[in-house]
N, C-alpha and C positions, 0 to 999 in steps of 0.2 A: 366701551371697547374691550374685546375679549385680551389685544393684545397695544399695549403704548410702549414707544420706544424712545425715548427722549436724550437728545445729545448724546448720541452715543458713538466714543471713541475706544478703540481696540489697538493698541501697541504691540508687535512683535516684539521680543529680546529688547525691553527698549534699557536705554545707558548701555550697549553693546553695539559695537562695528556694525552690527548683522540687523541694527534696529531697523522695523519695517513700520509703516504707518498702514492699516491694511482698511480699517474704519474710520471715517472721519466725519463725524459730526451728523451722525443715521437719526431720523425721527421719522417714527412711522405707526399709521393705528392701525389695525386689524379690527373688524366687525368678525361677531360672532354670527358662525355659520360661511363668512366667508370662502371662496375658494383663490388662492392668490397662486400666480404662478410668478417665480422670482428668478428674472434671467441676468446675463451678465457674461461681459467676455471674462476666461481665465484670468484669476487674480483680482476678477473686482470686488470681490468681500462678499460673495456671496456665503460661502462656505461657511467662513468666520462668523456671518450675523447669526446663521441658524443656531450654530451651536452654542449663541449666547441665550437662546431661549430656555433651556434646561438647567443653564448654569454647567454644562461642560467644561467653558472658559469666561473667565469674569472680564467685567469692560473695563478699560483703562479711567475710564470716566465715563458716565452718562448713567440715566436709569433706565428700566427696564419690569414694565407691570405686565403680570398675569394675571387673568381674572381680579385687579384690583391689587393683585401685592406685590410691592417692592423686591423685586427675586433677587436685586445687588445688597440688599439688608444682609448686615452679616449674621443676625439671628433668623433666616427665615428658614425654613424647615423643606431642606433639596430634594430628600425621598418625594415628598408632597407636590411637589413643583415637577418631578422628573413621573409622575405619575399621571398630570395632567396634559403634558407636553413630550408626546410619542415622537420619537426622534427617529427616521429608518434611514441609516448611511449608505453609499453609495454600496452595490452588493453585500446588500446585508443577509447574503445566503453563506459568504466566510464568515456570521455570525452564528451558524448553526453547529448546535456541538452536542446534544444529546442522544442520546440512542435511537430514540424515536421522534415522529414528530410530534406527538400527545406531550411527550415530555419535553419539548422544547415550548411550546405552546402554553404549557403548564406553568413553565418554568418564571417568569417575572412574576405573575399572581400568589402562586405559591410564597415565592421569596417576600412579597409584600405582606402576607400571613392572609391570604381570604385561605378559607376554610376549602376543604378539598370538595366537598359538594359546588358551593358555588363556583371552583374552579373548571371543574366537569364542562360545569354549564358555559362557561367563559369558553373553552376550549370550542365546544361546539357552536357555540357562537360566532366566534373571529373565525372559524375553517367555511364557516358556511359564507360569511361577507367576502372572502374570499376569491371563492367559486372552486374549493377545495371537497372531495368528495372523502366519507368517514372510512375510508377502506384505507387511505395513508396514513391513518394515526399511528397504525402499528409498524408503521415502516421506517427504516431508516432513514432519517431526510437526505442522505448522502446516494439516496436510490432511485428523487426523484429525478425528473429535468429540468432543468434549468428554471425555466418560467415556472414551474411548479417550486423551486425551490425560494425563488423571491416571493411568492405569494406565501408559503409556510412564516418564512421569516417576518412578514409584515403580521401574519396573524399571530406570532407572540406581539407584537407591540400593542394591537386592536386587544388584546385578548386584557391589558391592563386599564382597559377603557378610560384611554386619554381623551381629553375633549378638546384638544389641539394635534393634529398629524401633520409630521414634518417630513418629507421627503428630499433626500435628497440625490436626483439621479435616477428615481428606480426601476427604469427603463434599460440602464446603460449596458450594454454589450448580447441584449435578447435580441432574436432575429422580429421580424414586424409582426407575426400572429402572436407572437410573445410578447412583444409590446403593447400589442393592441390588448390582449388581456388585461394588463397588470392593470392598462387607463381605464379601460374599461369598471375592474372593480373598483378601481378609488372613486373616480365617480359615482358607483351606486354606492359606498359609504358616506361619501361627502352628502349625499340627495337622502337617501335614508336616515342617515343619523344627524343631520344638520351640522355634519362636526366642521368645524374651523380646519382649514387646508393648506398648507402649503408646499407646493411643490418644487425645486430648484431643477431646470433640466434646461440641456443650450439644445432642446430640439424647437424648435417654432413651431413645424407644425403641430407637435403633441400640445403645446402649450398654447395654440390659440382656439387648439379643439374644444377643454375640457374646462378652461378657467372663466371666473369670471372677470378680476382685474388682474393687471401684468405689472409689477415693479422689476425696472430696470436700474442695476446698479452699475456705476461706472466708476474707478478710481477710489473706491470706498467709500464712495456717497451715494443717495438715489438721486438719481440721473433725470427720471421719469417716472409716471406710474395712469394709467387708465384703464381704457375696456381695451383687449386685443385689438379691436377696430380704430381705436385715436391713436393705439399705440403705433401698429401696426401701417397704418396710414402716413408716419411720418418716415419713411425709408432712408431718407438722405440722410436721417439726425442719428438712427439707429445703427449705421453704416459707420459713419466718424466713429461709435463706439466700438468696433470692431464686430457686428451685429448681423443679422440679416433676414428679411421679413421671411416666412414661409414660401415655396417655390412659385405654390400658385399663385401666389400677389402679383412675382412677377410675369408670372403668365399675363394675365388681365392686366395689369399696365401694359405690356407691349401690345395689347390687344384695342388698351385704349389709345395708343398714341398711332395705330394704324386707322382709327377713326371708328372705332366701336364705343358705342354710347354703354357702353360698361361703368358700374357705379365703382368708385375710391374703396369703399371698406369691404371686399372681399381676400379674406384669410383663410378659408377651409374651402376642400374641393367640394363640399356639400353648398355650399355655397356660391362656388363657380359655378356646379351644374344648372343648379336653379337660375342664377343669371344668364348663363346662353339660351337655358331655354325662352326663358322671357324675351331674350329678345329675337331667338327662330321664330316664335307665335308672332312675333308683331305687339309683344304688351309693353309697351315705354313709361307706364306706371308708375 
């Protein structure tokens, strides 16, 4: 397993008024290559697990393996760890600060010491996974738009070639050709680089589009976890969470309780479609 999480407890302020219990008792593995989408009503721990991946913030108790090491070891060496484990925060385009976008894109590899040729290359590399063209390098990133600016900002993290990408959000406040972008290129990173994924976002349907398992956190524990389709399939249990499947789920249920032999595990409208038609043809298959 690329990633094991074992007993893991996370304390807010704890021995203060204000103490919060936010994690409680997380185990979870990650296959390498995997793509994981991590949902969760406000306040279930989503937020807090990711950032234990980096060593952001340390567990109250539990461990916590990357590629095999103990990253709660208090010798273990965090540059190394926060190089393998790409962290991208909720608009991580207010993480842009350089003059250009070359230079921001530059900017973590650099600071790591790879040599400025190979950075070159690093640059041109993460703009192009992207779906960035080389005419913005010289621009200021505060010149693109919007959706062009969260994709710069992912491409400094690509650009440190983590073999873990952590997302969290980074979708939130683009309008839908902006969003279909940004999925669109994690997807071909995730397919091209076989990189390990994680994406945190309360959209359903973005997340039943692009993933391949769905862990659901409830209360600071995992609640749930399968294929979008087990998950997705269980609406009543999802709901209690404060939760809600994708729109078109519920379309095709209402469809099936009017007496359409429409099958359980439809989550994406690519998959509605093909359903009605099968059964306009007459194919009950």
């Amino acid at each position: 397993m690329i990633i094991r999480i074992e007993n893991l407890y996370h304390t807010y302020m704890k021995g203060s008024p204000f103490e919060k219990q936010s994690l409680n008792d997380v185990t979870l593995d990650i296959a390498q290559g995997e793509f994981i989408g991590l949902i969760g009503h406000t306040g279930s721990g989503k937020s807090t697990l990711i950032q234990h991946l980096n060593r952001l913030i340390k567990p109250t108790k539990g461990k916590i393996y990357i590629l095999g090491k103990d990253i709660t070891d208090k010798e273990i060496n965090i540059r190394e760890i926060r190089s393998k484990v790409g962290l991208v925060f909720q608009y991580p385009e207010h993480q842009l600060f350089e003059e250009t976008v070359y230079k921001d894109i530059a900017f973590g590899p650099l600071n790591a010491g790879v040599s400025e040729e190979c950075v070159h290359e690093r640059v041109l590399e993460a703009l192009k996974f992207v779906g960035l063209e080389e005419s913005v390098l010289e621009k200021s990133p505060f010149e693109l738009s919007g959706g062009q600016k969260r994709r710069a900002a992912i491409a400094g993290v690509i650009a440190m070639k983590p073999e873990i990408l952590v997302l969290d959000e980074p979708t939130a406040g683009l309008d839908p050709a902006g969003r279909d972008e940004i999925l669109f290129q994690i997807k071909s990173m995730h397919t091209k680089l076989n990189m390990t994924v994680i994406l945190v976002s309360h959209s359903m349907e973005d997340i039943a589009r692009i993933v391949d398992r769905i862990v659901v956190m409830h209360e600071g524990k995992i609640a749930m976890t399968g294929t979008p389709g087990q998950i997705f399939k269980q609406i009543k249990r999802i709901e209690q969470m404060g939760l809600s499947a994708p729109q078109v789920t519920y379309v095709m249920r209402a469809l099936k309780d009017k007496g359409w032999a429409v099958k359980d595990e439809i989550f994406t409208v690519q998959q509605a479609k093909n359903e009605l038609l099968r059964l306009l043809e007459g194919n009950n298959d």
